[in-house]
N, C-alpha and C positions, 0 to 999 in steps of 0.2 A: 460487775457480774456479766454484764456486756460482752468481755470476751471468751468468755467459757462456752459462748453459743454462737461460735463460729457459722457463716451460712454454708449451706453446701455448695460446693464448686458446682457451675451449670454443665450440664451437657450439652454436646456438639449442637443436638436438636433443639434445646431451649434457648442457648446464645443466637438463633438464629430467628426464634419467635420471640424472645426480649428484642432484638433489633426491628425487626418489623413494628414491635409496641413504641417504639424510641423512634423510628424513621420520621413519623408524624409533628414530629418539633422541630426539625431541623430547619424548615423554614419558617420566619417569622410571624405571626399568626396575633390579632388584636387581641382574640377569645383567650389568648394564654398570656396568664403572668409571665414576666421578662423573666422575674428571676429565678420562677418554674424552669422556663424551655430553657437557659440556658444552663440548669442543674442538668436537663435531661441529655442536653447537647454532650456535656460532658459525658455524662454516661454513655453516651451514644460511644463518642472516643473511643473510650473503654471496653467496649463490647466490640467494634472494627478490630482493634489492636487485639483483641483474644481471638480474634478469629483467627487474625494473620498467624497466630500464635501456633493455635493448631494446625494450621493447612502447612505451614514452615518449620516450626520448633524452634527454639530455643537455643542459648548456649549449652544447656544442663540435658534437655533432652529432643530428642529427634522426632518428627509427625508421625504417629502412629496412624496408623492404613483406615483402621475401623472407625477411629472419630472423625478422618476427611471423610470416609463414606456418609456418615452420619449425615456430618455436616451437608455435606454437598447435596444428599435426599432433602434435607428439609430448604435449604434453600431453594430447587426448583421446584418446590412443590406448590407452592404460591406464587405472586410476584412480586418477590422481595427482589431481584435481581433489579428489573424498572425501577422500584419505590427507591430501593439506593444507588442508582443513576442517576435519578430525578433528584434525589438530593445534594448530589455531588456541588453546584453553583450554594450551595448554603454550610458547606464543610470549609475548614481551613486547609493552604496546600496539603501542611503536616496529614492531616486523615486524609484526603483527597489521594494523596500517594498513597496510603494502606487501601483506601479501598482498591485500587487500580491492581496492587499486588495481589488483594484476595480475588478478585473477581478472575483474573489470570489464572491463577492455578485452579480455580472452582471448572474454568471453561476444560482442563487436561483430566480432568478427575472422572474414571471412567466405571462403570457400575456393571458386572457382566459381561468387558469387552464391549460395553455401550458408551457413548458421551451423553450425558442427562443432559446437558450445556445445550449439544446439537440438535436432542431432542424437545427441548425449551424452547429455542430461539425460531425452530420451523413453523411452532403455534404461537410465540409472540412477536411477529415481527416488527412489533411496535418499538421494541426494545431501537433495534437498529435505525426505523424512520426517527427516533430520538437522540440518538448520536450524532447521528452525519450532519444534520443542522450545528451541532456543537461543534465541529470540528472547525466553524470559523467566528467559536467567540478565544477570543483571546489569552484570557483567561484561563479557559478549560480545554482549549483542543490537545495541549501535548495528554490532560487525561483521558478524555473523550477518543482520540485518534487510539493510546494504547489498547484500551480496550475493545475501540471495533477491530484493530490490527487481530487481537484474539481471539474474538467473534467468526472473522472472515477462516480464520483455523477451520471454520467448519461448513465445508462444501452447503448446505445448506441455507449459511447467512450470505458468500459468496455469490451463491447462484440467487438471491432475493437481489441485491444491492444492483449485478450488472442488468437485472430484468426489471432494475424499477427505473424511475425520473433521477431518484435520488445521480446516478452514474456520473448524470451532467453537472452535479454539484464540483466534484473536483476536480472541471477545467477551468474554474474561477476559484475557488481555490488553492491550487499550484501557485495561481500567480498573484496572490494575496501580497501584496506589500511587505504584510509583516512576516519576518525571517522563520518565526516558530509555525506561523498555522502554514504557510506553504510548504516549509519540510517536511512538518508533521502530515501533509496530505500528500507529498510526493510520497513518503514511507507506506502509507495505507494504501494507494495505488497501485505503488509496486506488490506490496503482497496480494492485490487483489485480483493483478493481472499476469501472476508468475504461479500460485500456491498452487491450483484449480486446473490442472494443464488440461482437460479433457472440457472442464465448462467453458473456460478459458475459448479454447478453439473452434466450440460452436457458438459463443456468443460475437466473437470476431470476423466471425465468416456472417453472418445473420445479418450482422451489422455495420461491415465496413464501410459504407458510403461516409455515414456521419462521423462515424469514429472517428476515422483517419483524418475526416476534415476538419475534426476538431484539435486531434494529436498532432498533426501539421501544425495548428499556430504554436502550439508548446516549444516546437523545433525551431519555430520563426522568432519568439520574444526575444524582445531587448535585452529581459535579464540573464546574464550568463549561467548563475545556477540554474534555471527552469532550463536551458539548451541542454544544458549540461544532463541534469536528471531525465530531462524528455531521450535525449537519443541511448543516456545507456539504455534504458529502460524498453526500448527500441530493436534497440541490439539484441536485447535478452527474450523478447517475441517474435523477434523473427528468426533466428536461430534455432529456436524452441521447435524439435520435431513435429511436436503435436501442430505447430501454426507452419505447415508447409505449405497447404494450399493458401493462405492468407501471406505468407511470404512471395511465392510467386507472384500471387497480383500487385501486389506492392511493387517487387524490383517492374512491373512493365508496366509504371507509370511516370510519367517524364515531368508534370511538378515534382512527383515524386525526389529523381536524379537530379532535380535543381537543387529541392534543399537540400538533397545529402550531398551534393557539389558542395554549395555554399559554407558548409556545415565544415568541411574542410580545410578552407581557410578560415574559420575560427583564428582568431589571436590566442583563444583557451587550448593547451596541448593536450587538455586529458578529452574536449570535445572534439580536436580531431580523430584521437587514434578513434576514440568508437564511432564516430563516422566513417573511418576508413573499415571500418566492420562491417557498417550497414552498406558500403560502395563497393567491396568485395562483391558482394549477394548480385547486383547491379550487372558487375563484372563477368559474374560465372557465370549467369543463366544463359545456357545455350538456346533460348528461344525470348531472346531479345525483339521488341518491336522494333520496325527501322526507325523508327522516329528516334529511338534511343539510341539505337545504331549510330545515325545521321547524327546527332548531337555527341557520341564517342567519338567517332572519325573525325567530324569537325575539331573536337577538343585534343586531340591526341596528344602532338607534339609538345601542348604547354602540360597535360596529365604527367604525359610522361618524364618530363623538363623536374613538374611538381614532385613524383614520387624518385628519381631520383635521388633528392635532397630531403628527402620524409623519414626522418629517424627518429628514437627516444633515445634518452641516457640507458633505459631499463631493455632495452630493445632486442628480444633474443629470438631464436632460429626461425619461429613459428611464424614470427611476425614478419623477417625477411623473407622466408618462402611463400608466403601467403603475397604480399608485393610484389615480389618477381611474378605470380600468375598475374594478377593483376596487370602489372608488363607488361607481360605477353599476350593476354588477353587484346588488353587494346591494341597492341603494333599489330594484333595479325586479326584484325576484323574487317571485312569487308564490303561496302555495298550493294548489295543484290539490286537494288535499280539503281536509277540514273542520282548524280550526286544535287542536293538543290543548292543549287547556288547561293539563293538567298537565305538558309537557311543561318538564323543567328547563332552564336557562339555564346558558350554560355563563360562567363571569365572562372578562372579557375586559378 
């Protein structure tokens, strides 16, 4: 008799207040029978996976608009988002990667031309001081990293994360030993310091002293993927229109020109060429200090020796006329005071 009374299928809004009732098991708990929490665990599963269900669809049928609205209302409406963040370390990968997917599209799911996401995350920024610590357990950062990666999507968790402490978390992170949490935080970095181009550029200007002297060791480490990811990523902010006044101060600083010298002769060919990007910038600025000056003229002959024989396999027109200024640049700079003698050579 049993199956004649089918339950009714839940709604967008109820799968997401049954999960909230199920979140509360997922970690271990004395007060709760095992083999309660882990019936409930299961359910829990079951309740992610329908969600992803509807926010995605199916083979058989496509997401219809009204049930992600649904859904997505009733999820920011409390803080279910946190409670299954905070559960994510008591999930298996399997769920662990459904949640990552729903919580992604929930953040794109927009209600009147509004992000509910964006306007979520600006009154709970706990959300986020909860993540960034996760991004260097082992374990969970490739989770943890995807979803602040979607988080930062919105100018307002962007602009919390570079104005809080948290910022200085991913200069020790980059260069985390282990191969997943460093990439995974070089990934996060880069969207947090390219997405934003307008917060981006007044938080860089506000703050260059430390920045920079923090992003200098990134450029200095041993390890060649941190060189490598530190200078593209280099490349791609100082290029970056919106950071011109933070470009200029940059090329007319002479640690500066050491490491992007240094950076040069890299043994790595993909971290020379974008150092030869960020030594372009070096190159062009018609308002060179002499100090930079003095250490071009000094360097010239072996620069030019160097770029000579500076080619790719993939090497095409843009990149040969962009070296030929470079060139010509150095052959034809000149001293305006006297030359210093002593002044050292930087090897190139």
């Amino acid at each position: 008799m049993k199956g004649l009374f089918k339950s009714k299928p839940r709604t967008p809004a109820d799968l997401v207040r049954h999960l909230r009732h199920l979140l509360p098991y997922a970690a271990p708990n004395s007060a709760i029978r095992t083999t309660k929490r882990l019936e409930k665990v299961c359910e829990l599963r079951k309740v992610i996976l329908e969600m992803r269900t509807v926010l995605y669809g199916d083979e058989r049928l496509e997401p219809a608009e009204e049930a992600c609205v649904k859904l997505t209302q009733e999820f920011f409406k409390e803080d279910t988002c946190y409670m299954l963040i905070a559960s994510l370390p008591h999930l298996d990968p399997g769920t662990r990667q459904d949640v990552t997917h729903v919580i992604a599209n929930l953040q794109r799911q927009r209600l009147n031309g509004r992000y509910l996401a964006s306007e979520y995350l600006e009154s709970n920024t706990a959300v986020l001081a909860m993540l960034l610590p996760g991004c260097e357990n082992s374990e969970l950062a490739i989770s943890y990293g995807a979803i602040l990666r979607d988080c930062i999507r919105h100018q307002v968790a962007a602009k919390y994360i570079l104005e809080s402490d948290h910022i200085k978390l991913f200069f020790r992170y980059i260069q985390d030993s282990s191969f997943d949490i460093a990439s995974d935080a070089a990934a996060t970095f880069t969207e947090l310091l390219t997405r934003h181009k307008s917060t981006v550029a007044e938080y860089l200007s506000e703050n260059y002293d430390w920045f920079f002297r923090e992003y200098n060791s990134l450029l200095e480490s041993s390890n060649y993927i941190t060189r490598r990811n530190a200078v593209r990523l280099l490349r791609a902010m100082l290029l970056d229109r919106s950071n011109t006044s933070v470009m200029v101060r940059y090329v007319c600083s002479l640690d500066n020109l050491r490491i992007v010298m240094n950076l040069l002769r890299d043994s790595n060919k993909t971290i020379q060429l974008e150092a030869f990007h960020v030594f372009k910038l070096f190159a062009a600025n018609q308002r060179k200090p002499q100090e930079i000056v003095k250490v071009l003229v000094a360097n010239r002959s072996k620069l030019i020796r160097f770029f000579s024989d500076f080619s790719f396999e993939k090497a095409d027109e843009q990149f040969e006329s962009d070296k030929a200024e470079v060139v010509r640049e150095i052959a034809t700079l000149e001293l305006t005071g006297p030359p210093c003698s002593s002044f050292k050579e930087i090897s190139c």
